[in-house]
N, CA, C and O of each residue as an XYZ file, in Angstrom:
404
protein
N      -5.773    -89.941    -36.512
C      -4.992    -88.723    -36.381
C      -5.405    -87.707    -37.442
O      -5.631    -86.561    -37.055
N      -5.530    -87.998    -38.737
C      -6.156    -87.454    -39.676
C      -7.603    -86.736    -39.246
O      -7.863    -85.559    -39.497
N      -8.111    -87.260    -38.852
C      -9.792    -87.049    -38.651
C      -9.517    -85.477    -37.414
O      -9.810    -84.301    -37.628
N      -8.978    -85.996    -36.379
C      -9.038    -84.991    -35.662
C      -8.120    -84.099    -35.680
O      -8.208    -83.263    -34.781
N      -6.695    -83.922    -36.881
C      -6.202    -82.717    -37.378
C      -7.576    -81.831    -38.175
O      -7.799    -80.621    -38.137
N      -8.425    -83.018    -38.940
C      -9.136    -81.954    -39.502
C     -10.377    -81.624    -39.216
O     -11.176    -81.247    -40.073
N     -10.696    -81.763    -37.716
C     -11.544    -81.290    -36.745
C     -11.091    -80.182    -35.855
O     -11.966    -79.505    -35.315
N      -9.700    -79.882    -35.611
C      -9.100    -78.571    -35.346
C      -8.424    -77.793    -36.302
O      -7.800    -76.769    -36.027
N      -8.571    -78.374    -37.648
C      -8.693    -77.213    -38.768
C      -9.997    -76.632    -39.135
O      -9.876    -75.654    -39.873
N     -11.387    -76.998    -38.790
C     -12.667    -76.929    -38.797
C     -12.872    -77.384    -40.181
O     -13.752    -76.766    -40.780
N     -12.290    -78.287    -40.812
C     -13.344    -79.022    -42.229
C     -13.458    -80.091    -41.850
O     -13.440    -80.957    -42.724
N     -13.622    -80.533    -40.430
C     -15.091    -81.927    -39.936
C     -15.362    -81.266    -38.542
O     -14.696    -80.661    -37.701
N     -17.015    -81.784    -38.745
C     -17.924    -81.895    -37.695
C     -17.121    -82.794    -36.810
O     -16.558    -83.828    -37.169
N     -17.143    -81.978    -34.918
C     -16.277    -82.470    -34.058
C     -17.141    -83.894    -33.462
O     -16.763    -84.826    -32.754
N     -18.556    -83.558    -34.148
C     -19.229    -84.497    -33.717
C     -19.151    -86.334    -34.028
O     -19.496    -87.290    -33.334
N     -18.479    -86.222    -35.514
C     -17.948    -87.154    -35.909
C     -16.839    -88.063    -35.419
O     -16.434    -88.929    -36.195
N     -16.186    -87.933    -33.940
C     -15.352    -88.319    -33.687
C     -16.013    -88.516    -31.992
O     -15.145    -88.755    -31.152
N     -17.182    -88.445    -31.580
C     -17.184    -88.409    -30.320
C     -17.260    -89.952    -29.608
O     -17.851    -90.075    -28.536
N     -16.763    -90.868    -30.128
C     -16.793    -92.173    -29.713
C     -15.022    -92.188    -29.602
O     -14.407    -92.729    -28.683
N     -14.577    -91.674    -30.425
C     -12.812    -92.162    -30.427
C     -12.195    -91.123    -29.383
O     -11.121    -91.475    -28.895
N     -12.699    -89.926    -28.978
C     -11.624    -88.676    -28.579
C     -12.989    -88.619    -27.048
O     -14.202    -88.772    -26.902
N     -11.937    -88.343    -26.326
C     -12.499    -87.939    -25.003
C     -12.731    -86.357    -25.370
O     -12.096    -85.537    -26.033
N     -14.038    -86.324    -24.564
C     -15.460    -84.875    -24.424
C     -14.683    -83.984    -24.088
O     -15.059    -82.894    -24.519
N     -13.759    -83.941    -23.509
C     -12.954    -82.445    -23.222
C     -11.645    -82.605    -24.267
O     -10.610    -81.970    -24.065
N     -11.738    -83.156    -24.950
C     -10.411    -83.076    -25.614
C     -11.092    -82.326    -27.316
O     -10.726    -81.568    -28.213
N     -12.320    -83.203    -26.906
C     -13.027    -83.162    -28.447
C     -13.836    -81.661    -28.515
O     -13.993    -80.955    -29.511
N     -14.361    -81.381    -26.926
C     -14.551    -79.577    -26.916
C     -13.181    -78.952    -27.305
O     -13.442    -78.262    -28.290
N     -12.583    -78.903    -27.183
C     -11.089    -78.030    -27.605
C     -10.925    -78.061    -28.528
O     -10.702    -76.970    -29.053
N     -10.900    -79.727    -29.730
C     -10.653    -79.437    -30.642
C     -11.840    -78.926    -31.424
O     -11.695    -78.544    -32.585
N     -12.365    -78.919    -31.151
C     -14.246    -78.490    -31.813
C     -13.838    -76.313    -31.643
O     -13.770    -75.446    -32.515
N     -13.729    -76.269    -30.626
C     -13.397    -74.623    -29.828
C     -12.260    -74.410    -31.008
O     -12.554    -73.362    -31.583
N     -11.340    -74.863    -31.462
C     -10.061    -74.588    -31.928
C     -10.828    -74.392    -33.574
O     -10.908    -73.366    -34.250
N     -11.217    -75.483    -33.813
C     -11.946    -75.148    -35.178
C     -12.384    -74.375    -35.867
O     -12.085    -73.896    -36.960
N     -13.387    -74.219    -34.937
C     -14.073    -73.180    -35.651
C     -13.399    -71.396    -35.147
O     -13.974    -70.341    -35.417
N     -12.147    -71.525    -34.426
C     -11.692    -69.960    -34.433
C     -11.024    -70.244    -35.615
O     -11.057    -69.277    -36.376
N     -10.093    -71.753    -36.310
C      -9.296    -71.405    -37.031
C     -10.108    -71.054    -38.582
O      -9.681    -70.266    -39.426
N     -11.430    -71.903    -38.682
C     -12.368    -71.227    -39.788
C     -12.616    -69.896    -40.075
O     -12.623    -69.299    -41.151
N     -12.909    -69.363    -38.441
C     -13.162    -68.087    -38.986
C     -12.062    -67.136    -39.141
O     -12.409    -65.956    -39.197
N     -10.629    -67.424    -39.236
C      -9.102    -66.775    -39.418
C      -9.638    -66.535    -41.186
O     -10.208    -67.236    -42.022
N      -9.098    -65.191    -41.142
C      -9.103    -64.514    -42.474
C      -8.563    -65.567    -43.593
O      -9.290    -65.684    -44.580
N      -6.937    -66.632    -43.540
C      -6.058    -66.989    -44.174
C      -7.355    -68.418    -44.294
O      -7.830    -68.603    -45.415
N      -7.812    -69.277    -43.202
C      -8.540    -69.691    -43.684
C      -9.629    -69.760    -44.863
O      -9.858    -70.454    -45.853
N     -10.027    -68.947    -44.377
C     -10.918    -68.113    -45.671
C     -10.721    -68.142    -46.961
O     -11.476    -68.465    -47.878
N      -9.356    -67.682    -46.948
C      -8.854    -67.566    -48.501
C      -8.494    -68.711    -49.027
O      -8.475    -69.010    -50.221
N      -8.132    -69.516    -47.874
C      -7.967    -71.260    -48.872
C      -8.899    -72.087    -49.227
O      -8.799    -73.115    -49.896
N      -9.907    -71.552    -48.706
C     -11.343    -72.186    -49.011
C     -11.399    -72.629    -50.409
O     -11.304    -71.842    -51.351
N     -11.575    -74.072    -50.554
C     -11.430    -74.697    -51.914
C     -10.275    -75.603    -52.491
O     -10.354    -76.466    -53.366
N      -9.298    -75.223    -51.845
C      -7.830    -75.822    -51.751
C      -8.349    -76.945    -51.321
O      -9.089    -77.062    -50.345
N      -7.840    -78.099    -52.293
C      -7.672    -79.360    -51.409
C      -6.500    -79.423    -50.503
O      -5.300    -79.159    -50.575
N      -7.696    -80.076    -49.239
C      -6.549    -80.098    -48.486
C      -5.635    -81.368    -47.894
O      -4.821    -81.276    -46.974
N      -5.964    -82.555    -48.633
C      -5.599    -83.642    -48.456
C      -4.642    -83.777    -47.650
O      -3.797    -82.912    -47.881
N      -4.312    -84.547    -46.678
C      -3.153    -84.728    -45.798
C      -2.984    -86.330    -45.802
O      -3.982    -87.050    -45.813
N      -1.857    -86.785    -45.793
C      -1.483    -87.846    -45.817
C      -0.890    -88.507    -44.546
O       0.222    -87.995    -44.670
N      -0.799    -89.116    -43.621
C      -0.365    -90.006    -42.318
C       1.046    -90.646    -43.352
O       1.011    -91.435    -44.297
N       2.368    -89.842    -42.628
C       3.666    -90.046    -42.940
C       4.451    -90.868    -42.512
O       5.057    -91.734    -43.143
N       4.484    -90.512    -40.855
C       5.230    -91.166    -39.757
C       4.224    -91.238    -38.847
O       3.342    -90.462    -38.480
N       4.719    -92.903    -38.423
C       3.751    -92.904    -36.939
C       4.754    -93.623    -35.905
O       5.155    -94.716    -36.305
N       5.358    -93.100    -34.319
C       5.727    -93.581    -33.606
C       5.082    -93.912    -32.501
O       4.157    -93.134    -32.265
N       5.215    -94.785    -31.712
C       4.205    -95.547    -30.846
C       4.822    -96.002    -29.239
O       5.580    -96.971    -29.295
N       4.676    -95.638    -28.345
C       5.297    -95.918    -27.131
C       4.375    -96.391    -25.979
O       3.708    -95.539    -25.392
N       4.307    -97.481    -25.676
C       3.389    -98.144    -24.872
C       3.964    -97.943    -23.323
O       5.089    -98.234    -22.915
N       3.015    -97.444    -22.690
C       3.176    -97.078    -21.248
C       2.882    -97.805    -20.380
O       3.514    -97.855    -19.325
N       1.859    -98.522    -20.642
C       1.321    -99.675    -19.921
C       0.445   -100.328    -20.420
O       0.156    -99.869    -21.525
N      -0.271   -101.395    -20.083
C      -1.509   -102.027    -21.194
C      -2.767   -101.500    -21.118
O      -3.683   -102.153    -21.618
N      -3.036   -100.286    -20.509
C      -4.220    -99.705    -21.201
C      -3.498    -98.278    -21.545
O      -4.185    -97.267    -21.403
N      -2.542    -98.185    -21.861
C      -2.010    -96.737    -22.351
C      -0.869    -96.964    -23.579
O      -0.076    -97.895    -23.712
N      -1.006    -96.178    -24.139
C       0.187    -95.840    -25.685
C      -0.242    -94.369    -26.006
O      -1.334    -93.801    -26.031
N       1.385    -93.874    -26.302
C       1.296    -92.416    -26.992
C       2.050    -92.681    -28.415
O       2.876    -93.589    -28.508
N       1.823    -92.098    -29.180
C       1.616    -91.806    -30.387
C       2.305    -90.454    -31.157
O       1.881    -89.341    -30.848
N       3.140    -90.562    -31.943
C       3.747    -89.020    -32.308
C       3.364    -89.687    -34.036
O       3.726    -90.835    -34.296
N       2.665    -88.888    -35.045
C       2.061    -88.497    -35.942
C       2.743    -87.285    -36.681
O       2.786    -86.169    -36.163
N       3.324    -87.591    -38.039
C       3.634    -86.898    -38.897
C       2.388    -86.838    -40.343
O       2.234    -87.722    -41.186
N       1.698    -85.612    -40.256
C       0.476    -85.178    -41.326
C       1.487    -84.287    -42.497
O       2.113    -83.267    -42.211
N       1.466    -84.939    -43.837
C       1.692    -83.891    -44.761
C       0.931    -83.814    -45.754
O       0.415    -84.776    -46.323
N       0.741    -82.085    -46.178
C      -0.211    -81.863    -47.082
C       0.776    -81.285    -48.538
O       1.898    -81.597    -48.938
N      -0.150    -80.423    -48.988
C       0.503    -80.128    -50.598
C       1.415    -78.963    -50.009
O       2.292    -78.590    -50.788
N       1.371    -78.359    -48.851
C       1.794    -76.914    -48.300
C       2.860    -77.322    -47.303
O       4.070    -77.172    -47.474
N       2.400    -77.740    -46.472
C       3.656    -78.157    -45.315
C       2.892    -79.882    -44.720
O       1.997    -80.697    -44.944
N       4.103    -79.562    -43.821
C       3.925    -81.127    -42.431
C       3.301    -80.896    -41.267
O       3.184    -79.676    -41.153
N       2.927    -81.352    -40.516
C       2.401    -81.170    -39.272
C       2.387    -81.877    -38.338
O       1.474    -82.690    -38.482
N       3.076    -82.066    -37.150
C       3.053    -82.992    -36.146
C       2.077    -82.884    -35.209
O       1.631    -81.793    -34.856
N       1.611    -84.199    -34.662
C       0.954    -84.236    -33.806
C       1.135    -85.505    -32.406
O       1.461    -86.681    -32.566
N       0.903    -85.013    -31.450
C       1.414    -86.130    -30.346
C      -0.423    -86.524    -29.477
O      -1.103    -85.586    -29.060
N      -0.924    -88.033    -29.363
C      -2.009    -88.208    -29.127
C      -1.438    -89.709    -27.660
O      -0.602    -90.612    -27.703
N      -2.323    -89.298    -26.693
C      -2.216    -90.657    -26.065
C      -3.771    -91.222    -25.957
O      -4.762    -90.566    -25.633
N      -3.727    -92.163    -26.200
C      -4.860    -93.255    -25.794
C      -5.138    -93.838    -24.611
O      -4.353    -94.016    -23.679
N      -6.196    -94.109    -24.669
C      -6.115    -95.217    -23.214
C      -7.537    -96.033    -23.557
O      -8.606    -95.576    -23.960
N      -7.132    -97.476    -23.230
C      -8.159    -98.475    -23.551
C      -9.232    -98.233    -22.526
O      -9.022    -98.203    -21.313
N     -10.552    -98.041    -23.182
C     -11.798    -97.751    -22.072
C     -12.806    -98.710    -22.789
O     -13.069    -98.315    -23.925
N     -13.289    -99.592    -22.512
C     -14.667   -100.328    -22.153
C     -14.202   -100.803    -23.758
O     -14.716   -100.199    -24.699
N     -13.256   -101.858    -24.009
C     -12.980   -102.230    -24.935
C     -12.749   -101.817    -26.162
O     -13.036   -102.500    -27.145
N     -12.219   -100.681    -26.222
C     -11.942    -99.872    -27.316
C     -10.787    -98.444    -27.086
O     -10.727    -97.795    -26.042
N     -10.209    -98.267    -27.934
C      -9.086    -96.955    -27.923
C      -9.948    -95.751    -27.902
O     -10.950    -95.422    -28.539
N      -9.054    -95.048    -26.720
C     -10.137    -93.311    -26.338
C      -8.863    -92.216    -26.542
O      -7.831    -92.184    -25.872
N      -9.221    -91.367    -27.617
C      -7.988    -90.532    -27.364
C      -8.352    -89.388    -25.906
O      -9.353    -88.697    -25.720
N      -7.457    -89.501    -25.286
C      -7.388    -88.699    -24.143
C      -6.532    -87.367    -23.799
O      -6.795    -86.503    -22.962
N      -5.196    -87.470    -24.878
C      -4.959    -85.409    -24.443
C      -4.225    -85.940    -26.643
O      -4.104    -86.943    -27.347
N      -4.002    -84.522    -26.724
C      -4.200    -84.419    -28.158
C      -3.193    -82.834    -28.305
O      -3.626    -81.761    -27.884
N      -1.616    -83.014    -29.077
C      -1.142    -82.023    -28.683
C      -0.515    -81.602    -30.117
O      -0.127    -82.585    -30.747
N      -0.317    -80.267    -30.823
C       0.013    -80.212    -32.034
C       1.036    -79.331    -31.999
O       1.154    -78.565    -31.043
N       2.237    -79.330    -33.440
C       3.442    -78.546    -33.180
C       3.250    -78.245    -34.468
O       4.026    -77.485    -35.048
């Protein structure tokens, strides 16, 4: 959850995640990135650590190749939620939609 908050904040390569996050989820967050890099306010925090910490994690299993996930991220500034579902593909967890509040 960490990795791909900070792949739609643009401080990681979206490329780094293309085994865990499904190709259209991981274009969006890749697309989202780099508009939020180039946002002026971005800009100015450049240098700020931005460490985020995994707070809360809730977990709701839908079926046995599915679970969703609600994710609480906090940094030195605020919190950030995030809601992710998975789905088991070819023996391994795929994130498949990826939603932030």
């Amino acid at each position: 959850a960490r990795a791909i908050y900070e792949v739609a904040q643009g401080e990681r390569p979206a490329n780094q995640l293309r085994h865990h996050v499904a190709r259209e989820q991981l274009t969006a967050l890749a697309i989202r990135g780099r508009a939020y890099a180039r946002h002026p306010a971005a800009r100015q925090a450049h240098g700020i650590t931005r460490l985020r910490q995994v707070t809360g994690v809730q977990c709701c299993v839908v079926n046995d190749d599915t679970v969703e996930a609600s994710v609480v991220l906090v940094g030195s500034i605020r919190a950030h939620a995030m809601a992710l579902r998975l789905e088991a593909k070819a023996g391994s967890w795929l994130v498949t939609a990826v939603e932030f509040k």
